[in-house]
C-alpha angles and dihedrals in degrees: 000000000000126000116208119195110210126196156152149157126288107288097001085114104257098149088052088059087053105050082044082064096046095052077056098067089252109137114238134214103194112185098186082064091045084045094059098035099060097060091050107123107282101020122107103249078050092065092031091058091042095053094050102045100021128233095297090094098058124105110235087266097065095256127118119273092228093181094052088047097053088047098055082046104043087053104040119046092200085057088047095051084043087051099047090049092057095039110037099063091063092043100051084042084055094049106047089051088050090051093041090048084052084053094051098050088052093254109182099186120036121175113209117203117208129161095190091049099128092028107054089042086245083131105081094048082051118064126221110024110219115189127185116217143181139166127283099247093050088045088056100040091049087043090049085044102052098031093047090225144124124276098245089059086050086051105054084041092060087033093057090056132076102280112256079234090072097028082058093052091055094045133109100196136009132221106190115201103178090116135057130296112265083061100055084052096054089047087050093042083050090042088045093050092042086050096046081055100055099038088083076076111076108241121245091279138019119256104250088049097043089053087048090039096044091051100056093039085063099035085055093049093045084053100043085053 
Protein backbone atom coordinates (compact mmCIF):
# COMPACT_ATOMS: atom_id res chain seq x y z
CA UNK A 1 0.00 0.00 0.00
CA UNK A 2 1.48 3.49 -0.65
CA UNK A 3 1.01 6.21 1.22
CA UNK A 4 1.26 9.78 -0.74
CA UNK A 5 1.64 13.12 1.42
CA UNK A 6 0.15 15.84 -0.25
CA UNK A 7 0.77 19.79 0.58
CA UNK A 8 0.96 22.94 -0.06
CA UNK A 9 0.82 26.76 1.30
CA UNK A 10 -2.09 28.52 2.33
CA UNK A 11 -4.38 29.38 -1.23
CA UNK A 12 -2.27 27.83 -3.47
CA UNK A 13 -5.44 25.20 -4.08
CA UNK A 14 -4.53 22.32 -2.32
CA UNK A 15 -7.70 21.25 -1.49
CA UNK A 16 -8.63 21.53 -5.30
CA UNK A 17 -5.96 19.13 -6.01
CA UNK A 18 -7.54 16.93 -3.47
CA UNK A 19 -10.67 16.84 -4.30
CA UNK A 20 -8.88 16.36 -8.45
CA UNK A 21 -7.48 12.97 -6.85
CA UNK A 22 -10.01 12.16 -5.58
CA UNK A 23 -12.27 12.54 -8.96
CA UNK A 24 -9.58 10.12 -10.00
CA UNK A 25 -10.65 7.12 -7.71
CA UNK A 26 -7.67 7.74 -5.55
CA UNK A 27 -8.78 7.45 -1.58
CA UNK A 28 -8.09 10.53 0.41
CA UNK A 29 -7.04 11.19 4.03
CA UNK A 30 -7.73 15.03 4.48
CA UNK A 31 -6.57 16.29 7.77
CA UNK A 32 -8.01 19.89 7.49
CA UNK A 33 -11.52 17.88 7.45
CA UNK A 34 -10.42 15.70 10.26
CA UNK A 35 -9.18 19.04 11.80
CA UNK A 36 -12.62 20.58 11.79
CA UNK A 37 -14.67 17.38 12.59
CA UNK A 38 -13.25 16.55 15.78
CA UNK A 39 -14.23 19.83 17.59
CA UNK A 40 -17.50 19.52 16.51
CA UNK A 41 -19.98 19.54 19.99
CA UNK A 42 -19.72 15.79 21.71
CA UNK A 43 -16.81 14.64 20.31
CA UNK A 44 -13.37 14.34 22.48
CA UNK A 45 -11.11 17.12 20.91
CA UNK A 46 -14.84 19.33 21.67
CA UNK A 47 -14.46 18.92 25.28
CA UNK A 48 -10.82 18.97 25.01
CA UNK A 49 -10.95 22.73 23.23
CA UNK A 50 -13.67 23.92 25.75
CA UNK A 51 -11.75 22.97 28.76
CA UNK A 52 -8.78 24.64 27.72
CA UNK A 53 -10.14 27.99 26.51
CA UNK A 54 -13.61 28.09 28.43
CA UNK A 55 -16.97 28.65 27.01
CA UNK A 56 -16.23 32.02 25.80
CA UNK A 57 -15.24 30.58 22.26
CA UNK A 58 -18.52 28.83 21.48
CA UNK A 59 -21.15 30.21 18.91
CA UNK A 60 -24.51 30.56 20.57
CA UNK A 61 -25.29 27.24 19.29
CA UNK A 62 -22.59 25.26 21.36
CA UNK A 63 -20.32 24.82 18.54
CA UNK A 64 -16.90 26.10 18.27
CA UNK A 65 -16.34 29.54 16.97
CA UNK A 66 -13.59 28.30 14.56
CA UNK A 67 -12.91 31.71 13.23
CA UNK A 68 -12.44 33.31 16.86
CA UNK A 69 -10.20 30.43 17.73
CA UNK A 70 -7.89 30.77 14.82
CA UNK A 71 -7.74 34.09 15.49
CA UNK A 72 -6.57 33.81 19.36
CA UNK A 73 -4.21 31.35 17.93
CA UNK A 74 -2.93 33.01 14.74
CA UNK A 75 -2.10 35.72 16.70
CA UNK A 76 -0.53 33.96 20.33
CA UNK A 77 1.82 31.27 20.08
CA UNK A 78 1.16 30.25 23.46
CA UNK A 79 -2.70 29.97 22.24
CA UNK A 80 -1.51 28.20 19.35
CA UNK A 81 0.62 25.60 21.41
CA UNK A 82 -2.81 25.47 23.99
CA UNK A 83 -4.85 24.87 20.90
CA UNK A 84 -2.56 22.01 19.16
CA UNK A 85 -2.42 19.95 22.72
CA UNK A 86 -6.16 19.74 22.92
CA UNK A 87 -6.66 19.16 19.21
CA UNK A 88 -4.05 17.09 17.94
CA UNK A 89 -4.82 13.84 20.02
CA UNK A 90 -8.29 13.48 18.29
CA UNK A 91 -6.84 14.30 14.95
CA UNK A 92 -3.79 11.74 14.87
CA UNK A 93 -6.59 9.05 16.51
CA UNK A 94 -8.87 10.10 13.14
CA UNK A 95 -6.51 9.67 11.14
CA UNK A 96 -4.93 6.29 12.09
CA UNK A 97 -8.70 4.62 11.97
CA UNK A 98 -9.24 6.37 8.28
CA UNK A 99 -5.81 4.84 7.09
CA UNK A 100 -6.45 1.43 8.87
CA UNK A 101 -9.98 1.31 7.32
CA UNK A 102 -8.03 1.94 3.79
CA UNK A 103 -6.06 -0.90 4.80
CA UNK A 104 -8.95 -2.98 5.45
CA UNK A 105 -10.76 -2.43 2.19
CA UNK A 106 -7.60 -3.39 0.41
CA UNK A 107 -6.88 0.07 -0.57
CA UNK A 108 -3.51 0.15 -2.83
CA UNK A 109 -3.08 4.18 -3.22
CA UNK A 110 -3.94 6.34 -0.46
CA UNK A 111 -3.31 10.09 -0.62
CA UNK A 112 -2.70 11.56 2.66
CA UNK A 113 -3.45 15.92 3.07
CA UNK A 114 -1.78 17.44 5.20
CA UNK A 115 -1.13 21.20 5.51
CA UNK A 116 1.61 20.81 8.24
CA UNK A 117 3.54 17.94 5.98
CA UNK A 118 7.20 19.47 6.00
CA UNK A 119 6.64 21.02 9.12
CA UNK A 120 5.49 18.26 11.57
CA UNK A 121 8.31 15.78 10.03
CA UNK A 122 5.08 13.38 8.68
CA UNK A 123 6.98 13.48 5.33
CA UNK A 124 9.59 10.90 5.66
CA UNK A 125 7.19 8.24 6.95
CA UNK A 126 4.59 9.62 2.84
CA UNK A 127 6.11 9.02 -0.38
CA UNK A 128 6.09 10.75 -2.56
CA UNK A 129 5.59 14.33 -1.41
CA UNK A 130 3.49 16.01 -3.60
CA UNK A 131 3.22 20.10 -2.96
CA UNK A 132 1.00 22.48 -4.76
CA UNK A 133 2.60 26.24 -5.57
CA UNK A 134 1.97 28.98 -6.85
CA UNK A 135 3.47 32.60 -6.95
CA UNK A 136 3.25 34.91 -4.56
CA UNK A 137 1.06 37.37 -6.33
CA UNK A 138 -1.39 34.81 -7.30
CA UNK A 139 -1.21 33.36 -3.50
CA UNK A 140 -2.17 36.95 -2.22
CA UNK A 141 -4.53 37.82 -4.55
CA UNK A 142 -6.47 34.16 -4.04
CA UNK A 143 -5.92 34.64 -0.14
CA UNK A 144 -7.38 38.42 -0.42
CA UNK A 145 -9.82 37.00 -2.44
CA UNK A 146 -11.15 33.99 -0.19
CA UNK A 147 -10.56 35.56 3.14
CA UNK A 148 -12.12 38.81 2.14
CA UNK A 149 -9.22 40.68 3.76
CA UNK A 150 -6.20 43.44 3.11
CA UNK A 151 -3.25 42.69 1.85
CA UNK A 152 -1.35 43.43 4.64
CA UNK A 153 -3.47 40.72 6.75
CA UNK A 154 -2.68 38.02 3.50
CA UNK A 155 0.66 38.95 3.89
CA UNK A 156 1.43 38.34 7.55
CA UNK A 157 -0.95 34.67 6.95
CA UNK A 158 1.57 33.32 4.12
CA UNK A 159 4.19 34.93 6.00
CA UNK A 160 3.36 32.98 9.18
CA UNK A 161 3.82 29.68 7.29
CA UNK A 162 7.28 27.58 6.02
CA UNK A 163 8.19 29.40 2.93
CA UNK A 164 7.08 27.13 -0.74
CA UNK A 165 10.75 27.76 -1.34
CA UNK A 166 11.65 25.25 1.37
CA UNK A 167 8.66 23.19 1.05
CA UNK A 168 9.97 22.88 -2.73
CA UNK A 169 13.12 21.92 -1.74
CA UNK A 170 11.66 19.06 0.30
CA UNK A 171 9.36 17.99 -2.38
CA UNK A 172 9.30 15.12 -4.53
CA UNK A 173 7.06 16.26 -6.99
CA UNK A 174 5.17 20.08 -7.95
CA UNK A 175 2.07 20.87 -8.90
CA UNK A 176 2.19 24.39 -9.93
CA UNK A 177 -1.46 26.38 -9.91
CA UNK A 178 -0.59 29.51 -10.79
CA UNK A 179 -2.96 29.16 -14.42
CA UNK A 180 -6.45 28.40 -15.14
CA UNK A 181 -8.24 25.53 -14.59
CA UNK A 182 -8.34 23.68 -17.11
CA UNK A 183 -4.39 23.67 -16.65
CA UNK A 184 -4.17 22.43 -12.82
CA UNK A 185 -6.63 19.37 -14.15
CA UNK A 186 -4.37 18.28 -16.98
CA UNK A 187 -1.01 18.37 -14.22
CA UNK A 188 -3.46 16.02 -11.53
CA UNK A 189 -4.79 13.76 -14.42
CA UNK A 190 -1.07 13.47 -15.29
CA UNK A 191 -0.06 13.05 -10.96
CA UNK A 192 -3.21 10.40 -10.64
CA UNK A 193 -1.99 8.29 -13.70
CA UNK A 194 1.96 8.55 -12.48
CA UNK A 195 0.58 7.32 -8.76
CA UNK A 196 -1.55 4.61 -9.99
CA UNK A 197 1.83 3.56 -11.64
CA UNK A 198 3.91 3.45 -8.73
CA UNK A 199 1.62 2.16 -6.52
CA UNK A 200 2.55 -1.74 -8.02
CA UNK A 201 5.88 -0.75 -5.47
CA UNK A 202 4.97 -1.09 -1.91
CA UNK A 203 5.35 2.25 -0.30
CA UNK A 204 8.26 2.90 2.69
CA UNK A 205 5.96 1.34 5.38
CA UNK A 206 3.13 -0.76 5.48
CA UNK A 207 -0.16 0.74 6.15
CA UNK A 208 -1.02 -0.52 9.62
CA UNK A 209 2.72 0.67 10.81
CA UNK A 210 2.76 4.02 8.98
CA UNK A 211 -0.60 4.88 10.66
CA UNK A 212 1.14 3.67 14.20
CA UNK A 213 4.51 5.34 13.09
CA UNK A 214 2.91 8.53 11.76
CA UNK A 215 0.95 9.01 15.01
CA UNK A 216 3.55 8.99 17.28
CA UNK A 217 5.93 11.01 14.93
CA UNK A 218 3.09 14.11 15.31
CA UNK A 219 2.00 13.46 19.06
CA UNK A 220 5.78 13.76 19.85
CA UNK A 221 6.12 16.99 17.90
CA UNK A 222 2.83 18.57 19.49
CA UNK A 223 4.50 17.66 22.85
CA UNK A 224 7.84 18.70 22.20
CA UNK A 225 6.03 22.57 21.07
Amino acid sequence: MRLVGLTGGIATGKSTVSTLLESCQISIVDCDKIAKSVVQKGRWGYRRVVQTFGTSILQADGEVDRDALGALAFNNREARRALNHATHPAVLLEIIRQLLLHWLACKWLVVVDMPLLFETGAYRLLWPRVLVTCSSKVQLERLMRRDKCFQQLAEAKVAAQMPLERKAALADQIVENSGDRAALESQVRALASRLKRSACLQGPLTSPIAAAALALLLLAVCVMR
